[in-house]
C-alpha positions in Angstrom: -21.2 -24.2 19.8 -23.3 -26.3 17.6 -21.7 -28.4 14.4 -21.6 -26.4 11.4 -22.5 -29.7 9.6 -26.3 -30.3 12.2 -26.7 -26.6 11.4 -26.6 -26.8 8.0 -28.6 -29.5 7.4 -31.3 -27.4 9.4 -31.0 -24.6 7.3 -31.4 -26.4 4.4 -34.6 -27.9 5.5 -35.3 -24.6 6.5 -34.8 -23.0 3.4 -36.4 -25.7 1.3 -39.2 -25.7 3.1 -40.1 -22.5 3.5 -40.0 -21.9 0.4 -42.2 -24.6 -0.8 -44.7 -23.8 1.8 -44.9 -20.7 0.6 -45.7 -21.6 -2.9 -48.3 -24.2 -2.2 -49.9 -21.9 0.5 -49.9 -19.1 -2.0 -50.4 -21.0 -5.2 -52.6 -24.0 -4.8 -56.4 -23.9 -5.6 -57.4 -26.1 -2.7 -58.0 -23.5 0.5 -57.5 -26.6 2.8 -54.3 -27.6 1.7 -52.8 -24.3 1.3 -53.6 -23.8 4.9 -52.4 -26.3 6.0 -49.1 -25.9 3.7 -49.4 -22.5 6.5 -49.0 -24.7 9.4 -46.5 -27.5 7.8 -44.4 -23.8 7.8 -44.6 -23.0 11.5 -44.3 -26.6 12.4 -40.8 -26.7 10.9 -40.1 -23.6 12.2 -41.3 -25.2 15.5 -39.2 -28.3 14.5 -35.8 -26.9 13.9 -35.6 -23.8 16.7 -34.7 -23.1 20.3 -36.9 -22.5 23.2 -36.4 -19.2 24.6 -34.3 -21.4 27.8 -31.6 -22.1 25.6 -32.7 -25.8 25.5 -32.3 -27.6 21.9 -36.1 -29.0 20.9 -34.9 -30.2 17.7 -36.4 -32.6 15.8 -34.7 -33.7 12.8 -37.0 -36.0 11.4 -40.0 -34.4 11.9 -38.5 -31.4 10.1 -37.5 -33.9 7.3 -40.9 -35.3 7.4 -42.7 -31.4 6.5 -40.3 -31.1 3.8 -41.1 -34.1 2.0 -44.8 -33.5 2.5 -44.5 -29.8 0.7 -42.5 -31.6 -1.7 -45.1 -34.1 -2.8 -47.5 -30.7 -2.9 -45.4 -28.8 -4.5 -44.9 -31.7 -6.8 -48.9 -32.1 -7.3 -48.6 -27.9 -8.9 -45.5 -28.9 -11.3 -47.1 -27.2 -13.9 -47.3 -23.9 -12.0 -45.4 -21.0 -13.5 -43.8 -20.1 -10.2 -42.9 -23.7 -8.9 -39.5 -22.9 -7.3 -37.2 -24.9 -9.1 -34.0 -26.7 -7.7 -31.4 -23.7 -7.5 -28.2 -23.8 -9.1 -25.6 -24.9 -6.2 -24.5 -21.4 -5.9 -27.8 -20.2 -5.4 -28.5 -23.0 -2.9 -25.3 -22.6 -0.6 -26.0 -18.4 -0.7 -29.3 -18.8 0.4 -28.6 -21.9 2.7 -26.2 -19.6 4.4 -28.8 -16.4 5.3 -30.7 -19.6 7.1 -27.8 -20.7 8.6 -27.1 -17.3 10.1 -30.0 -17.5 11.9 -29.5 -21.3 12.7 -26.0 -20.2 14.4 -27.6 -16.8 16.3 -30.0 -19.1 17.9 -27.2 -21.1 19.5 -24.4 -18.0 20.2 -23.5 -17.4 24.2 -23.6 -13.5 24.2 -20.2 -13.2 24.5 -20.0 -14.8 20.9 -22.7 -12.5 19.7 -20.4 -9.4 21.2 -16.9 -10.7 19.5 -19.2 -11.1 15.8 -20.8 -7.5 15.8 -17.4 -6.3 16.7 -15.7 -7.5 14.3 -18.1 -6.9 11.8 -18.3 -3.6 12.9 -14.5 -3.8 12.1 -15.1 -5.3 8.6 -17.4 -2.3 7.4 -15.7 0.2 9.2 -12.3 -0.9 7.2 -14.7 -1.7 3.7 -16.1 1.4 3.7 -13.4 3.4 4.0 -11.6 1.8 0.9 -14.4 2.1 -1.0 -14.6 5.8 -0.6 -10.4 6.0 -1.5 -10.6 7.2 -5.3 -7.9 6.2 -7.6 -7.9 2.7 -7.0 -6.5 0.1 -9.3 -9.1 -2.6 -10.7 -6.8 -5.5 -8.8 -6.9 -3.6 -5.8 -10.6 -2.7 -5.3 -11.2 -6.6 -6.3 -9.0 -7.9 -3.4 -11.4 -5.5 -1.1 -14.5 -7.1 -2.1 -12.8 -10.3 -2.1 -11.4 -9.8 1.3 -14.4 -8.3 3.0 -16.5 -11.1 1.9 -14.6 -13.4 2.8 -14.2 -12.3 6.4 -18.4 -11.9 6.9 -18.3 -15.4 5.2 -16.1 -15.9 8.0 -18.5 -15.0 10.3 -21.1 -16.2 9.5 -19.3 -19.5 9.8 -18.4 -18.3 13.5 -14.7 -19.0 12.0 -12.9 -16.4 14.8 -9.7 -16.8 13.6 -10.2 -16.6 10.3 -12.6 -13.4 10.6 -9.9 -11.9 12.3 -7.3 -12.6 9.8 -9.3 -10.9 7.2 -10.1 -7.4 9.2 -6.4 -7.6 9.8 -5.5 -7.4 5.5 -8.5 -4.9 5.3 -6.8 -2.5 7.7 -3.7 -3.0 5.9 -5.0 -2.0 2.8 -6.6 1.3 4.7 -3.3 2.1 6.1 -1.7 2.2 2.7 -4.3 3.4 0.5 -6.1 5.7 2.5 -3.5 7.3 4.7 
């Protein structure tokens, strides 16, 4: 499986640049450059995916490369009233990780794909079913949230064992609460 660390730095160029390419495309008064802020889009796209063989086409610094470019455009519109802004860290990791999702899907043998939908199938199956359980303490209900996100954190992360660990306290807390 691909590094968690080479993923996540092409989600965050991702990210980044997808959103600044979409602010210069749909902000900036020059028609050239916000079409070509278009095709700086699709070329990190291009940049940063797989080929439909399975063969990594990755190209790291050409990816780095577009971003900086929309960076210095984005840059040239700093007085635009929706310039995105850097996020606060939170912010940045939350949405670095809905990139990285799709980062790690590209790369996933299907047997990988089959273990993650079943246990998130698991997840929401046990989540749901708590939720619906009325008379729940506060403390309770918090350590169901807390749990279920930390197991589809989990998978996202393609962290098996720890995935597994948390559909394992979720059904605990069904067997006990909603019996």
């Amino acid at each position: 499986m691909v590094g968690v660390e080479w993923a996540w730095q092409i989600a965050e160029l991702r990210q980044r640049g997808g959103a600044l390419a979409a602010f210069v495309a749909a902000c900036c008064d020059d028609r050239e450059r916000a079409l070509e802020a278009r095709e700086l889009a699709d070329r990190l796209l291009a940049a940063t995916s797989v080929e439909l063989d399975g063969d990594l086409h990755v190209d790291l610094e050409a990816a780095e490369d577009t971003v900086r470019t929309l960076t210095e455009w984005a840059d040239d519109l700093a007085e635009h009233p929706y310039r995105p802004g850097a996020a606060r860290p939170d912010e940045a990791d939350r949405l670095t990780r809905d990139h990285l999702k799709d980062v790690l899907r590209d790369h996933l043998p299907t047997e990988a794909i089959d273990w993650r939908s079943g246990t998130k199938l698991s997840l929401d199956v046990y989540f749901f079913a708590l939720r619906r359980v009325r008379g729940l303490c506060a403390q309770t209900r918090e350590d169901v949230f807390y749990t279920y996100g930390r197991g589809t954190m989990a998978l996202d992360l393609g962290h098996r064992v720890a995935a597994q660990r948390e559909v394992l306290r979720l059904r605990e807390l069904r067997d006990l609460y909603a019996a």
